[in-house]
Backbone as a ProteinNet text record, in pm:
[ID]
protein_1_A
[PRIMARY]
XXXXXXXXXXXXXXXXXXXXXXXXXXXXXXXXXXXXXXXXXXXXXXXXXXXXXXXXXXXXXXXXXXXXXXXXXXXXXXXXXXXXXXXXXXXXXXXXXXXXXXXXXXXXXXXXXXXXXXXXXXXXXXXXXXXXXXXXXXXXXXXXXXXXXXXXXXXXXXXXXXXXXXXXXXXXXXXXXXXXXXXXXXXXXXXXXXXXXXXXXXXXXXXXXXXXXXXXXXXX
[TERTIARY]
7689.4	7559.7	7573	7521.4	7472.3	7436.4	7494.5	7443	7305	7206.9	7110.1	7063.4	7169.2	7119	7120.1	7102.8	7026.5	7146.8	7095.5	7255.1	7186.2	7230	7224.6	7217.3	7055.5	7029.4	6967.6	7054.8	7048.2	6870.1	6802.9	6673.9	6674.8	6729.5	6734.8	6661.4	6530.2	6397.6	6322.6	6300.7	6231.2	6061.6	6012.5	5884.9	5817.5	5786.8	5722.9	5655.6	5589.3	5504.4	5562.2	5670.3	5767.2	5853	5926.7	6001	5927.1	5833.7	5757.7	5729.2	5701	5670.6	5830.2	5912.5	6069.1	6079.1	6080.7	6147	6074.6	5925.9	5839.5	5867.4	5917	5959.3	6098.5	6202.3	6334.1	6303.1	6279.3	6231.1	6159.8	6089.1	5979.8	6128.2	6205.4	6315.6	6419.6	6402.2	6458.4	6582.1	6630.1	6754.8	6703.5	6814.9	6811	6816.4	6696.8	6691.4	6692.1	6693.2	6742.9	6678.5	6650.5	6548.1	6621.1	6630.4	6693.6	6588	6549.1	6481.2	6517.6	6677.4	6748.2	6891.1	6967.3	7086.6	7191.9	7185.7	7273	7230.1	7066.3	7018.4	7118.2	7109	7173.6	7344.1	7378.4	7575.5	7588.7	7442.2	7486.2	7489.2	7406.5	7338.6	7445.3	7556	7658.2	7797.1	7805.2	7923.8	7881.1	7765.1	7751.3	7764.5	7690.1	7713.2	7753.4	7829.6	7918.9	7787.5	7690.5	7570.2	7650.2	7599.9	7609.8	7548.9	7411.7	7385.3	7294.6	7250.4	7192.1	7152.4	6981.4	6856.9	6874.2	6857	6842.4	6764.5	6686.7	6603.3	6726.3	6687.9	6749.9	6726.3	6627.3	6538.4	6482.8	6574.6	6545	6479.6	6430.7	6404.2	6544.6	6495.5	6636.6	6762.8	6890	6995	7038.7	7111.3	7170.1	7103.5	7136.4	7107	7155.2	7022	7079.6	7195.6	7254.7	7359.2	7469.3	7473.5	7547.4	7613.1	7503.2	7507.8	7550.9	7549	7608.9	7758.1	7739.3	7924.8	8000.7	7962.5	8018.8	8036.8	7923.2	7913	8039.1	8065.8	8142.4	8292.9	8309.6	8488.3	8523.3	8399.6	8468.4	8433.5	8333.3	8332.3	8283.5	8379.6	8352.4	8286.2	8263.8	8272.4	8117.4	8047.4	7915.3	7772.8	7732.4	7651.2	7550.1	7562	7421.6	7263.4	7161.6	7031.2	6993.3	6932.6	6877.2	6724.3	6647.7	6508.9	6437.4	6427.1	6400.3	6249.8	6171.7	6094.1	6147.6	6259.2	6274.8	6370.5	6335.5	6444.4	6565	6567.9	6753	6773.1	6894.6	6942.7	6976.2	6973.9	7054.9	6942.2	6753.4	6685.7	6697.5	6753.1	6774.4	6847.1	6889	7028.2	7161.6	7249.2	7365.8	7490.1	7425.5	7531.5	7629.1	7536.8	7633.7	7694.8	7718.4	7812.4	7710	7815.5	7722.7	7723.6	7633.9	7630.5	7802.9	7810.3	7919.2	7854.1	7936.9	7903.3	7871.1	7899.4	7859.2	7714	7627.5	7530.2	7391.3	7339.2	7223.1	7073.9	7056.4	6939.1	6770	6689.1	6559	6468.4	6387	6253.1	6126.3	6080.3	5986.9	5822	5796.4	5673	5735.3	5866.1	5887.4	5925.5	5902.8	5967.9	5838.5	5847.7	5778.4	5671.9	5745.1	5732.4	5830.9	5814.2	5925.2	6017.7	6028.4	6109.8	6215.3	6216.7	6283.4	6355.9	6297.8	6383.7	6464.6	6463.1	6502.1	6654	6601.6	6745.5	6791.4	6754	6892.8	6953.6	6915	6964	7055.7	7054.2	7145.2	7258.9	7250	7276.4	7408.4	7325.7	7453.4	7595.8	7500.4	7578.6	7699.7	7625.7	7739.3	7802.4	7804.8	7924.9	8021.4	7992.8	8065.9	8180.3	8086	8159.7	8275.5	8352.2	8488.9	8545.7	8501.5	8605.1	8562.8	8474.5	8452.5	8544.6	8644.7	8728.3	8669.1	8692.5	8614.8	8660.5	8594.5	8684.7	8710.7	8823.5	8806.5	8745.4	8660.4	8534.9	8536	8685.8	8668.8	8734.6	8713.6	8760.1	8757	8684.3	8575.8	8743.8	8737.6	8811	8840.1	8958.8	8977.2	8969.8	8898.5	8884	8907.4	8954.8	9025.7	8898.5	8883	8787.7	8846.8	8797.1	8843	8727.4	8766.1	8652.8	8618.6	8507.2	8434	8574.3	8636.8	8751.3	8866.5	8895.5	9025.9	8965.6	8783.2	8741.7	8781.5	8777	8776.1	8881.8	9040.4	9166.3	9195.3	9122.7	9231.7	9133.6	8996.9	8948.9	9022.4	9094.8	9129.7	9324.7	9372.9	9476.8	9437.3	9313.1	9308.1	9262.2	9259.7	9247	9376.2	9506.5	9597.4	9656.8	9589.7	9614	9744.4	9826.6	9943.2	9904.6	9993	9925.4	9953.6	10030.7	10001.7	9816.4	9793.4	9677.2	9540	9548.9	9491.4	9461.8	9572.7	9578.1	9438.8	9494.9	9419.2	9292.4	9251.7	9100	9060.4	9094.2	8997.6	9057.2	9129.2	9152.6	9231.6	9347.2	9390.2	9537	9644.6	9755.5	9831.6	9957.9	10028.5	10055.7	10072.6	10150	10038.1	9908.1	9776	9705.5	9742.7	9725.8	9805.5	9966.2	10066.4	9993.9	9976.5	9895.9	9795.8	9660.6	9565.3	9597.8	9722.4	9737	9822.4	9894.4	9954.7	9883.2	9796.2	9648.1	9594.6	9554.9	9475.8	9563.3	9707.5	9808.2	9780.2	9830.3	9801	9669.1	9540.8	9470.2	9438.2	9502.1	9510.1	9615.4	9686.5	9834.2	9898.8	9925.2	10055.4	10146.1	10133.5	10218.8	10367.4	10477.2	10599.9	10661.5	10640	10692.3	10766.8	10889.7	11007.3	10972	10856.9	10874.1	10746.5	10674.8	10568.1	10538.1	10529.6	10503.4	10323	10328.8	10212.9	10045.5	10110.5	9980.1	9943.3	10068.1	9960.3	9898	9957.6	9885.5	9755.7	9751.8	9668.9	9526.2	9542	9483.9	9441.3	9568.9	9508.1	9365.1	9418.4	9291.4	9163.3	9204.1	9055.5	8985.7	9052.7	9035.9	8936.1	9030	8959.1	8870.2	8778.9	8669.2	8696.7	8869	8883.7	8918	8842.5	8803	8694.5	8613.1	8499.7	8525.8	8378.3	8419.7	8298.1	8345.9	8264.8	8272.3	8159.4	8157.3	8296.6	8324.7	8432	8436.5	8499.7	8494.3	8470.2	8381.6	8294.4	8409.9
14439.6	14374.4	14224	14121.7	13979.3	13999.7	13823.9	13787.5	13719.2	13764.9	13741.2	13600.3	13521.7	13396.2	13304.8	13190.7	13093.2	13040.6	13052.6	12951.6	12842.9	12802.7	12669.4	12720.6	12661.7	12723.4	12642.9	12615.4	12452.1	12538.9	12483.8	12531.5	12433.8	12495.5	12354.2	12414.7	12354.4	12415.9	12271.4	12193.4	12139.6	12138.4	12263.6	12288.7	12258	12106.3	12115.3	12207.7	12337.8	12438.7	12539.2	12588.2	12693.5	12643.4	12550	12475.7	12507.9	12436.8	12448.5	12590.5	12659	12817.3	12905.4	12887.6	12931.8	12890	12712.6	12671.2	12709.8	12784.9	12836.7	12983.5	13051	13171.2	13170.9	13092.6	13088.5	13022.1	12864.3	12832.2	12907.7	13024.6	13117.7	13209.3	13244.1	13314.8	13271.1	13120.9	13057.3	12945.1	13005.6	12917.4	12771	12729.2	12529.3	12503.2	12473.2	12478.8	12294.4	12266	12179.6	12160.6	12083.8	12066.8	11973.5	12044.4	11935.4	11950	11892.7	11893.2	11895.8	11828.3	11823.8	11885.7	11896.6	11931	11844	11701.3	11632.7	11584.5	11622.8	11613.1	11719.8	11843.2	11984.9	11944	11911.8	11892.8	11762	11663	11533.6	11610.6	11715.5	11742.5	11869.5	11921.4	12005.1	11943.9	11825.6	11749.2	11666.9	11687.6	11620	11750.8	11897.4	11944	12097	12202.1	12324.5	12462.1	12494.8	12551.5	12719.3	12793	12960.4	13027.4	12938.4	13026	12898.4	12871.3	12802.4	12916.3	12893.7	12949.7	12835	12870.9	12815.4	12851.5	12769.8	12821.8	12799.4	12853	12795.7	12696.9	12673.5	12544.4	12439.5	12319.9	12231.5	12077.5	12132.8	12057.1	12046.7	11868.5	11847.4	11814.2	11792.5	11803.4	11937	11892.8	12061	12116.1	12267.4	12331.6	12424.6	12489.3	12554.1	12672	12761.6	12800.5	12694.2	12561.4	12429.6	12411.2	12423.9	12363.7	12551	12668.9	12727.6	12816	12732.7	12728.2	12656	12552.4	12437.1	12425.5	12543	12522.9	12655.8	12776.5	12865.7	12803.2	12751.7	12699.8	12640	12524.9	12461.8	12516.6	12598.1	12640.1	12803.2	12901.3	13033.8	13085.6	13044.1	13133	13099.5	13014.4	13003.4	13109.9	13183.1	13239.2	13210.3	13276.1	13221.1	13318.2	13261.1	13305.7	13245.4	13339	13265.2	13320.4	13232.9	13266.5	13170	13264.9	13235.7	13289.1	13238	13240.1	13323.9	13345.1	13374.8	13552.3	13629	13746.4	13745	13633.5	13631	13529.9	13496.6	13307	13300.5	13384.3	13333.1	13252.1	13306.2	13246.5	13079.1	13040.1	12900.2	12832.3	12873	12835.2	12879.9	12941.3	12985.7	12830.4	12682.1	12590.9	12603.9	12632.7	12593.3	12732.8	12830.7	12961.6	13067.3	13144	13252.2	13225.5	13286.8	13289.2	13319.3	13325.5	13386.4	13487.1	13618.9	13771	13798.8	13712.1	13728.9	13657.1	13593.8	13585	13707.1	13690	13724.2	13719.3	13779.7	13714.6	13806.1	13716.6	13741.9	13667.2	13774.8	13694.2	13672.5	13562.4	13516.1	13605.5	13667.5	13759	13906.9	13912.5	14045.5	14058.5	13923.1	13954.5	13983.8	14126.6	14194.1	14129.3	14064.1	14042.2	13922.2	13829.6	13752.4	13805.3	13927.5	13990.9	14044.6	14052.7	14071.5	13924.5	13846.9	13726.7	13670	13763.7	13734	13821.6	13969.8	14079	13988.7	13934.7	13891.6	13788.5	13666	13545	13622.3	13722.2	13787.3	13833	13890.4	14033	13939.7	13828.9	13703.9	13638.7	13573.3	13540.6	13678.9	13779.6	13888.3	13854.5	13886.1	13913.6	13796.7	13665.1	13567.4	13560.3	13650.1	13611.7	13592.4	13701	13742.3	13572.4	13525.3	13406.8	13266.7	13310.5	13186.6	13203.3	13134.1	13129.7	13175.3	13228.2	13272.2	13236.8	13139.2	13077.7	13151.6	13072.9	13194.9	13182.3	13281.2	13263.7	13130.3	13048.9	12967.6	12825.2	12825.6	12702.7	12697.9	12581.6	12592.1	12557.9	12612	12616.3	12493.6	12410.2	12242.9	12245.9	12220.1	12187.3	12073.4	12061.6	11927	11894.4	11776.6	11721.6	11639.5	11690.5	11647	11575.5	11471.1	11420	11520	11512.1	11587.8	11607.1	11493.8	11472.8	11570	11555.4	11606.9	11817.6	11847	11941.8	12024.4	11947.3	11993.4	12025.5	11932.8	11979.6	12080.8	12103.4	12225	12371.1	12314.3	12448.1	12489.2	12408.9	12419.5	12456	12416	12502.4	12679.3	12664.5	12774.7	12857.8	12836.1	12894.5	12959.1	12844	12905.6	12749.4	12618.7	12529.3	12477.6	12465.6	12341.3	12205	12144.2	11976	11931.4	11942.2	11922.8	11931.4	12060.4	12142.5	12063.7	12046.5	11943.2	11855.4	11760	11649	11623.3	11757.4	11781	11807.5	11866.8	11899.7	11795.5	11655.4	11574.2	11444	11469.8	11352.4	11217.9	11241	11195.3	11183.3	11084.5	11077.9	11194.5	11231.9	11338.9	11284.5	11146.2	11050.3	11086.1	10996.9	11022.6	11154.6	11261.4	11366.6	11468.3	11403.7	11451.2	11350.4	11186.4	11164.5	11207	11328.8	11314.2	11469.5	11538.5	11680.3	11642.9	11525.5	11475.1	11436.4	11360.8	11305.6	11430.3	11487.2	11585	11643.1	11700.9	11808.7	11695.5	11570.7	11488.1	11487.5	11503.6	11516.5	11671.2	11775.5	11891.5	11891.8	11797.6	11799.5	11900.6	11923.2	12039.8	11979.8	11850.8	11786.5	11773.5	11760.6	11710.3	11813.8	11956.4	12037.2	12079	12161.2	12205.6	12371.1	12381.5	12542.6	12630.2	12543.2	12636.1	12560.8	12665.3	12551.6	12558.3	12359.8	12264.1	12350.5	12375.6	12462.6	12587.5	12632.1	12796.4	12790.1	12675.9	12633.9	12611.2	12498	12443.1	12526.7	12621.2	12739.3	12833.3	12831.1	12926.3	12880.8	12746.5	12684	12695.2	12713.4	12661.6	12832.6	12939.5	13076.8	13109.3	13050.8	13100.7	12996.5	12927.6	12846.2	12713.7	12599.7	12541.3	12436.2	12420.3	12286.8	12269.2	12144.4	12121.7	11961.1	11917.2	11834.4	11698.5	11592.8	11457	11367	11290.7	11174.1	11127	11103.3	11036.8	10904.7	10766.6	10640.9	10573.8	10511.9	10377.9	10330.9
10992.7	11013.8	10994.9	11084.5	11047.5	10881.4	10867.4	10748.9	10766.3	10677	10704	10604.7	10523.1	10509.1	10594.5	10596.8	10701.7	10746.9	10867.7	10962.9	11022.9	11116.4	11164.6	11320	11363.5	11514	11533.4	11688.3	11806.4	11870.7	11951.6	11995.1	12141.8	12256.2	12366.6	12462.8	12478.1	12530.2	12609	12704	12757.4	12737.5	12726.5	12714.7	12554.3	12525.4	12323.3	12284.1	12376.8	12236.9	12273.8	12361.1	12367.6	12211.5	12227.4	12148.8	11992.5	11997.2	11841.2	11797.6	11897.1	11872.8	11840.5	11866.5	11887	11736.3	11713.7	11587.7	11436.7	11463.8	11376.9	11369.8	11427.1	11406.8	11349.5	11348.7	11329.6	11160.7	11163.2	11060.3	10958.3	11021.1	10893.9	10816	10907.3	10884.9	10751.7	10775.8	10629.5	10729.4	10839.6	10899.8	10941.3	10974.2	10963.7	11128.4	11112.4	11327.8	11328.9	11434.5	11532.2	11666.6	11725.5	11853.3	11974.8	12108.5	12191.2	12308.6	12380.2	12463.9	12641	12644.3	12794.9	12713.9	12840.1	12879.8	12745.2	12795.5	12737.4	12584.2	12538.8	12443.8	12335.4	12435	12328.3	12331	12413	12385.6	12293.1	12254.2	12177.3	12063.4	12024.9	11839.9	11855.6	11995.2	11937.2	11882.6	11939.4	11904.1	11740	11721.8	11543.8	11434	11486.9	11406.6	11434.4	11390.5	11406.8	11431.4	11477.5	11502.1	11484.2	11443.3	11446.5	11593.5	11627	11769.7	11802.7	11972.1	12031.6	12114.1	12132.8	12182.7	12290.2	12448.3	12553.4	12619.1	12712.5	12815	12957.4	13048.3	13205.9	13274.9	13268.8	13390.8	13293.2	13361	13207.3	13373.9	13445.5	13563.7	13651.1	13708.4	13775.9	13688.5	13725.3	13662.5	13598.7	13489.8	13448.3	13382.3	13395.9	13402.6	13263.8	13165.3	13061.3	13062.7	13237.1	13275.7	13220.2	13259.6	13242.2	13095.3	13044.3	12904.7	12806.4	12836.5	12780.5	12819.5	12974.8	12992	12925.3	12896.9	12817.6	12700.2	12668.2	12493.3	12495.8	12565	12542	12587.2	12672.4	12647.9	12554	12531.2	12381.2	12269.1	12264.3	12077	12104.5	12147	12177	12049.8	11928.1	11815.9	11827.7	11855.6	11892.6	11955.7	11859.8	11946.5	12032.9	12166.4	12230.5	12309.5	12307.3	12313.1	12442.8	12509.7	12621.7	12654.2	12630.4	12616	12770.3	12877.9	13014.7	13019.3	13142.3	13236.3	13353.1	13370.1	13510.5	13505.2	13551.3	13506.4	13527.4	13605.6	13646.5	13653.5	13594.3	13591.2	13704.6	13841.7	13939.9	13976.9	13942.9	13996	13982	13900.7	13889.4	14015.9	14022.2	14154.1	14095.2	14172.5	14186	14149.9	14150.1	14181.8	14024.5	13912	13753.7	13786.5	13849.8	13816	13742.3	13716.6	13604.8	13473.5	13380.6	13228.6	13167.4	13094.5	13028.5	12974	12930.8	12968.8	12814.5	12726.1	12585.4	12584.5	12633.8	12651.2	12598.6	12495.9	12514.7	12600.9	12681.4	12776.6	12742.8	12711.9	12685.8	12794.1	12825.2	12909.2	12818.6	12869.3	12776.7	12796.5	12905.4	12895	12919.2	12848.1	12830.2	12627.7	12614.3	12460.5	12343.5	12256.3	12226.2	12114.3	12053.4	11881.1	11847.9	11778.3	11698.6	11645.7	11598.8	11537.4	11671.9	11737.3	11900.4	11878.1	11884.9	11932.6	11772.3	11670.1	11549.7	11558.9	11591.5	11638.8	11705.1	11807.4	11924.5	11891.7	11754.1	11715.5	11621.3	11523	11477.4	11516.4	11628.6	11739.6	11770.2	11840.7	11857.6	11822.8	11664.3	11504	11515.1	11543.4	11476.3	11563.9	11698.1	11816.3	11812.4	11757.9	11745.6	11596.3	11502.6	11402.3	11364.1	11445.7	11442.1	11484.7	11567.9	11602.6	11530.3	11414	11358.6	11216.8	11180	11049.4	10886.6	10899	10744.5	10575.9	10558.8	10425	10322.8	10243.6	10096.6	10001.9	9873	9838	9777.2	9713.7	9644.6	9694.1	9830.1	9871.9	10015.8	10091.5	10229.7	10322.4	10425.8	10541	10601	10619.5	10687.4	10828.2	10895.2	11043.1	11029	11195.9	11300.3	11365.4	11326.6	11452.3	11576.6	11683.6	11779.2	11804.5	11981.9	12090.5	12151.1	12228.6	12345.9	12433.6	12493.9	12559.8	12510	12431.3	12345.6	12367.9	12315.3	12279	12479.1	12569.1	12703.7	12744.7	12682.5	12710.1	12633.7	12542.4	12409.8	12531.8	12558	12635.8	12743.7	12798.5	12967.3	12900.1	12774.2	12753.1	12675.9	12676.5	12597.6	12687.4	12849.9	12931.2	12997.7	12958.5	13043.9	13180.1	13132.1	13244.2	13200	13313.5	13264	13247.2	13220.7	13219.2	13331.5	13450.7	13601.5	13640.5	13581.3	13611.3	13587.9	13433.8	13370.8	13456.2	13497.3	13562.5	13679	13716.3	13875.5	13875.8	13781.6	13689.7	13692.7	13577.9	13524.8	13640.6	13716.9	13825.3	13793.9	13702.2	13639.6	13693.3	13629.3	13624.5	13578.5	13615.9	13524.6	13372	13373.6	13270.2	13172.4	13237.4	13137.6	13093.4	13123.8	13125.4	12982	13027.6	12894.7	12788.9	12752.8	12656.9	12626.6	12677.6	12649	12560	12597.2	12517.5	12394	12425.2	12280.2	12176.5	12253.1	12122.7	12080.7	12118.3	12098.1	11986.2	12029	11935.1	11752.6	11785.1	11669.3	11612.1	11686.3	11628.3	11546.6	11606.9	11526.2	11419.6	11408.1	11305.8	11330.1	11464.2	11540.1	11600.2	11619.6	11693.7	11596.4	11674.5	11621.2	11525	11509.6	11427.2	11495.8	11474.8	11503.8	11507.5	11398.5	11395.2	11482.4	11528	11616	11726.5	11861.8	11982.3	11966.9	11966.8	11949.9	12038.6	12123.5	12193.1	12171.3	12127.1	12044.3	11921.3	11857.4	11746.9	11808.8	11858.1	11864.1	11940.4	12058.2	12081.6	11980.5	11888.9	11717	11685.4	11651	11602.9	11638.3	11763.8	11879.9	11838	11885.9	11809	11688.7	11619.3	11504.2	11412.3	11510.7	11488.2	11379.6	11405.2	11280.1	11341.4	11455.3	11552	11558.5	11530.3	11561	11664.1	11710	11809.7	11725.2	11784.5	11760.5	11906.4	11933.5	12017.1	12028.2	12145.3	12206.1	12154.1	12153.4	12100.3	12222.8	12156.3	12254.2	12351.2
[MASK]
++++++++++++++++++++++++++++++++++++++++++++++++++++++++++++++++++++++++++++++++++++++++++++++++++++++++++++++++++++++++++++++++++++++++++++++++++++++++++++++++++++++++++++++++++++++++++++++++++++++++++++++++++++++++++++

């Protein structure tokens, strides 16, 4: 079963009394909610702080799209649970252009959801299915995560997919040259780089695994 003390839940909702109504039911619950209102509002307040689950709507107007923003949130921080609290019964209704959900997705409609306590199971329901890939400290001493950039958080996703650094390259439109620096920074910024006894990218994939990467703003 979920732990039922208070976690930390992102709320990225466009609509203020959907929003206020969501963060009053979560908040009554005892957990530490958070409010984003667009797309790039919810990926700024994920790169400051490590969230247990983010509640999304789909249709955040023009631009991206809450599909967008929880593809993004699942390559770089899989251990993340996510909520999707829609208007529409099917995200395809949004448009087909961001792809599909990712299949760990919780999906709720908003005039099909029963009770608060419905949208309380599925913020749990979530937390649990993720837990496994979030690092679990020991009782007497908190777990050291690597902070990475947004930048750095997109290459460890796209090796933790399986890309070469040719691959890479071709992805972010880049040099091959600038490409091998941007997986070297990164390995240094996990402190995997330069060891003799483990290759730098399964480490560094370990990491990404078992939730002991978190991400920060890129530098000005």
């Amino acid at each position: 079963m979920a732990d039922h003390s208070a976690k930390k839940v992102l709320i990225a909702e466009d609509d203020q009394f959907t929003r206020g109504l969501v963060r009053e039911v979560l908040a009554g619950a005892g957990h530490e909610v958070d409010e984003a209102a667009t797309v790039s509002g919810a990926l700024a307040r994920i790169a400051e702080k490590d969230y247990h689950v983010v509640v999304s709507d789909l249709s955040f107007g023009d631009g991206p799209t809450g599909i967008d923003l929880l593809r993004r949130l699942h390559e770089r921080q899989p251990w993340v649970g996510m909520v999707v609290l829609s208007t529409h019964a099917s995200p395809a209704l949004v448009g087909g252009r961001a792809g599909k959900l990712p299949e760990s997705v919780i999906y709720l409609v908003k005039s099909e959801l029963g009770s608060p306590r419905a949208l309380l199971r599925s913020v749990d329901l979530a937390i649990e299915e993720h837990e496994h890939l979030r690092l679990r400290p020991a009782a007497t001493d908190a777990p050291e995560r690597a902070r990475v950039t947004m930048t750095q958080a997109e290459v460890l996703g796209m090796l933790a997919r399986g890309f070469s650094v040719s691959k890479i390259a071709q992805a972010r439109g880049t040099s091959m040259r600038a490409a091998e620096k941007l997986v070297h920074r990164l390995y240094e910024s996990l402190g995997v780089a330069g060891s003799a006894d483990v290759d730098p990218r399964i480490a560094a994939v370990l990491m990404w695994q078992q939730g002991r990467v978190v991400t920060g703003p890129d530098a000005a």
